[in-house]
VOFIMI-447252 format. One record per residue (C-alpha): residue number from 1; y, z, x; residue in one letter. Coordinates in Angstrom, 3 decimals, always signed. Each point is the difference from the previous one (the first is absolute). Last residue first. Example, Ala and Ser with C-alpha at 12.3 -4.5 7.8 and 13.67 -1.06 7.14 Angstrom:
<nodes>
num, c2, c3, c1, residuo
2, -1.060, +7.140, +13.670, s
1, -3.440, +0.660, -1.370, a
</nodes>
This chain:
<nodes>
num, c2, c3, c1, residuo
205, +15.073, -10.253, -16.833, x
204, -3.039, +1.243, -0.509, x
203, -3.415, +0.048, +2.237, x
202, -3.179, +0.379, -1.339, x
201, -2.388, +2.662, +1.812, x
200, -3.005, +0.181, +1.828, x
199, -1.203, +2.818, +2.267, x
198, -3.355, -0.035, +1.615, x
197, -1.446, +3.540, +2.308, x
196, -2.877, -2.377, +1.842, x
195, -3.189, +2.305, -0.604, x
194, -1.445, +3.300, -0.354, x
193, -1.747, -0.748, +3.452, x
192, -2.833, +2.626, +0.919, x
191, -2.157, -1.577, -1.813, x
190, +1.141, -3.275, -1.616, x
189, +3.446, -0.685, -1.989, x
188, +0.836, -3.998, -0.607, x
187, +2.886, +0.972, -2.260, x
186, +2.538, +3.109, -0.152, x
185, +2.622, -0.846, -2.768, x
184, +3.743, +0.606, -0.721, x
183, +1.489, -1.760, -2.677, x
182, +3.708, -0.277, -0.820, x
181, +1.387, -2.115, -2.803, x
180, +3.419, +0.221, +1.289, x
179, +1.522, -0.129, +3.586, x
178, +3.218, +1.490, +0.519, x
177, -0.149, -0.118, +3.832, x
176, -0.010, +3.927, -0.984, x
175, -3.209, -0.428, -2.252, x
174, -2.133, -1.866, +3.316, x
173, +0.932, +2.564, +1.945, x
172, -1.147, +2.958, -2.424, x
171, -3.375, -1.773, -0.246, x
170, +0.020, +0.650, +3.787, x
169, +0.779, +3.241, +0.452, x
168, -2.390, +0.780, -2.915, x
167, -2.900, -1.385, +2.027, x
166, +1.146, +2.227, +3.373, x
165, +1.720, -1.786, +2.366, x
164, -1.195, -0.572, +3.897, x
163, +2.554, -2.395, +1.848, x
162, -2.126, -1.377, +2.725, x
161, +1.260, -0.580, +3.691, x
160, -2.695, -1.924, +2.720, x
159, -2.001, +1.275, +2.092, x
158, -3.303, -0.983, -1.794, x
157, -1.575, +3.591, +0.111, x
156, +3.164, +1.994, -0.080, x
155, +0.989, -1.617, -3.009, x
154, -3.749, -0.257, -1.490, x
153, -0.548, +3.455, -0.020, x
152, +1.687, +0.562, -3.681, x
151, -2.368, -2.506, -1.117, x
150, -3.088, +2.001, -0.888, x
149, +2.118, +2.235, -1.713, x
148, +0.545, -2.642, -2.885, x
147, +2.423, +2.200, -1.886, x
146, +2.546, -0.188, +2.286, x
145, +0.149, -3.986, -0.320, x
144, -1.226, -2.540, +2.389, x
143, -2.105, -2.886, -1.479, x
142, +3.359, -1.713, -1.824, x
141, +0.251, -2.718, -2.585, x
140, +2.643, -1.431, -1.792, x
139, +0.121, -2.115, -3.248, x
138, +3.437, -1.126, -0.572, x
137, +0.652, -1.908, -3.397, x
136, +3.313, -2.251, -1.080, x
135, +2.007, +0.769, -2.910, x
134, +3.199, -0.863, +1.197, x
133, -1.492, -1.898, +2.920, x
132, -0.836, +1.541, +3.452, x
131, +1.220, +0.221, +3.288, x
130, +3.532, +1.607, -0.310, x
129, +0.091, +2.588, -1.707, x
128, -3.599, +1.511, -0.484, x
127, -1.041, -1.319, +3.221, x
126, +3.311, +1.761, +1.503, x
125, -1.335, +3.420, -1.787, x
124, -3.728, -0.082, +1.101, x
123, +1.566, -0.317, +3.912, x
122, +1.870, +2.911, -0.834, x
121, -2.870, +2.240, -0.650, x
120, -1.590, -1.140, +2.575, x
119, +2.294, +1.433, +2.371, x
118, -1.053, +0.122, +3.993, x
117, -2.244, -2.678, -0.762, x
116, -3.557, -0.054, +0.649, x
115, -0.804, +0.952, -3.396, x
114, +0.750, -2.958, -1.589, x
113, -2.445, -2.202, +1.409, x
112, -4.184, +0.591, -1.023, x
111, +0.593, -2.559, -2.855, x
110, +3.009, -1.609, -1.185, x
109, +0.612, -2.547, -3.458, x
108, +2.744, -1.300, -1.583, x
107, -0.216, -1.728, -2.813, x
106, +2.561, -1.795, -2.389, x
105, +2.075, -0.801, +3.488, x
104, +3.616, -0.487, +1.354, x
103, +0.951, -2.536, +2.182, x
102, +1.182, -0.728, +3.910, x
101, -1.484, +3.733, +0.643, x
100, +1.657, +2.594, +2.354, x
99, -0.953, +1.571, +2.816, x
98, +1.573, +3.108, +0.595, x
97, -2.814, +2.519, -1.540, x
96, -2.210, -1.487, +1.892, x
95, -0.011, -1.988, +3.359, x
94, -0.975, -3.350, -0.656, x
93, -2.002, -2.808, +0.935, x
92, +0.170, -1.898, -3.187, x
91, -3.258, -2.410, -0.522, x
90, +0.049, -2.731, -2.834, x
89, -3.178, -1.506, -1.742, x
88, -1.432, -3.846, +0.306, x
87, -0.694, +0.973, +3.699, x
86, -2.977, +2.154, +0.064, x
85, -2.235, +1.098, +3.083, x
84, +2.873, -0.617, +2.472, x
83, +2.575, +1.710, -1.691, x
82, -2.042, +3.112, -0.845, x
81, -0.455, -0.124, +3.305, x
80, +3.274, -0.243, +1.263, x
79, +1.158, +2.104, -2.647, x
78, -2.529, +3.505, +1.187, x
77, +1.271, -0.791, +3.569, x
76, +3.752, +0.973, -0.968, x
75, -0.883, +2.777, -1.604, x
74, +3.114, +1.328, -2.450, x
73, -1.776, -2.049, -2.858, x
72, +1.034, -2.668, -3.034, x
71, -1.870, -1.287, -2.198, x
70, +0.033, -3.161, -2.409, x
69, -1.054, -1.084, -3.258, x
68, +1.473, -2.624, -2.737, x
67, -1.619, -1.367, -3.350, x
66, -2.223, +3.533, +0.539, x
65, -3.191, -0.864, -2.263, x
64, -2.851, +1.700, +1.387, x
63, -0.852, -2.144, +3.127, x
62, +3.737, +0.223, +0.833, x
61, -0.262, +4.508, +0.280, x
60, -2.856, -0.960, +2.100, x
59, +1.946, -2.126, +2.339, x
58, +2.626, +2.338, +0.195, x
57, -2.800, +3.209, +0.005, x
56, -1.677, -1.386, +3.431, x
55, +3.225, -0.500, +1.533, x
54, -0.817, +1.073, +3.769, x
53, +1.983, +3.153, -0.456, x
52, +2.073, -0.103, -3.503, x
51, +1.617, +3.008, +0.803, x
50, +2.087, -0.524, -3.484, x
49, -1.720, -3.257, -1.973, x
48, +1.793, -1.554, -1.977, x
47, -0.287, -1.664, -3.547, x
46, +1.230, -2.812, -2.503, x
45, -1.717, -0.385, -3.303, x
44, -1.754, -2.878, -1.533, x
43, -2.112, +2.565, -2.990, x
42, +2.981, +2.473, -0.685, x
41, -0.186, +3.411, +1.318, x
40, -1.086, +3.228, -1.076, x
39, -3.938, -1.233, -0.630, x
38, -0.005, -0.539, +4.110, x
37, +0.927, +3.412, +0.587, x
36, -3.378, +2.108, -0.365, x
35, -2.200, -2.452, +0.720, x
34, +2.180, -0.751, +3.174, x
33, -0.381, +3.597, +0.634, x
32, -3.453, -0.016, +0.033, x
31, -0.834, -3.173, +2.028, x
30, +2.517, +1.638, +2.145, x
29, -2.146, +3.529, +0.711, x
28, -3.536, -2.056, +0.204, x
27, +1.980, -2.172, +2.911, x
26, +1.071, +2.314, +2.103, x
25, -2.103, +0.559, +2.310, x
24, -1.527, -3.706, +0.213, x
23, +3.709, -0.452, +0.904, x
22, +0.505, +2.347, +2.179, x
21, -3.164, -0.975, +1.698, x
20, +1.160, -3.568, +0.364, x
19, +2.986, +1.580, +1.302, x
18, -1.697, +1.095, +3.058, x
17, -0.222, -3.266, +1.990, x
16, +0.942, +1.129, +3.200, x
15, +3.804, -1.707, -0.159, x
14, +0.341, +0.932, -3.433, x
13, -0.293, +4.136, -0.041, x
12, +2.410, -0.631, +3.636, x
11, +2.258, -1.134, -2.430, x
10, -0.574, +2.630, -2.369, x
9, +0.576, +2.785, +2.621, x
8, +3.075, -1.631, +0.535, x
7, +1.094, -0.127, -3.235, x
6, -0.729, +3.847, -0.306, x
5, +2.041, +0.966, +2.579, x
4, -0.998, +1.831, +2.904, x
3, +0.058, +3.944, -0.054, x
2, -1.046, +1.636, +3.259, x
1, -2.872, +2.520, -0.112, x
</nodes>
């Protein structure tokens, strides 16, 4: 089966109305990893969201105390609508990990996105330096991960590339990006889902 990329995929998510269920999805996982986060960071702090799709978590992430939220996303459809459904936050379309951010954040926040790179690993390192405060917090979430076997199908299934890592691959990212208080969770598990593989670290600089 041909490959097509993953932002395309997403648009095409937008146009038929499927990121509502990517959203409803995803939800119980984010609701825990904001709890988990949100007590790291200072009460008016600034965020973004990393595959933000129709920017459901930005204007969450303002409900509960951000002084400053936006997203950004590699799909150009998912923007539009997240555009036209909300337009006190900013939208990047952009292609990830060469975008770059006009500021740097306290929080920064990705769900279901960083394995659809060709190096994740990298993409945690240039957050690390050069999207988020001395001291700021990433909380990152990910539903494909070797040990969820249930997920190792989805690649071929979808179409699109995923970079599968084992759990310890990816605490070990997050240390060589020189992260510091490192946690690594699995939240929102179910049968036959152990749940979205979470790291969260502090960033030093």
């Amino acid at each position: 089966m041909e490959q097509k990329s993953a932002t395309d995929v997403f648009s095409q998510w937008a146009l038929i109305g499927k990121d509502e269920g990517m959203e409803k999805g995803h939800a119980p996982s984010v609701k825990a990893m904001l709890e988990l986060a949100l007590p790291k960071v200072k009460d008016d702090f600034t965020a973004i969201d990393l595959g933000c799709g129709n920017g459901w978590v930005v204007r969450l992430l303002s409900e509960l105390g951000a002084s400053h939220a936006e997203g950004v996303d590699g799909a150009i459809e998912m923007i539009t609508k997240a555009k036209s459904v909300d337009t006190k936050h900013k939208y990047s379309h952009g292609f990830l990990p060469e975008w770059k951010p006009e500021m740097r954040f306290e929080l920064v926040h990705s769900m279901e996105f960083l394995y659809y790179l060709q190096n994740p690993a990298e993409m945690i390192s240039i957050i690390h330096d050069e999207w988020l405060t001395d001291g700021g917090v990433l909380i990152a979430g990910v539903d494909h991960y070797l040990e969820h076997e249930e997920s190792l199908t989805w690649p071929e299934h979808v179409g699109v590339h995923m970079t599968t890592m084992r759990i310890s691959q990816w605490e070990e990212a997050m240390k060589e990006a020189g992260f510091t208080e490192i946690e690594i969770h699995q939240v929102a598990s179910k049968e036959g889902f152990p749940g979205t593989l979470v790291m969260l670290g502090r960033a030093n600089h």
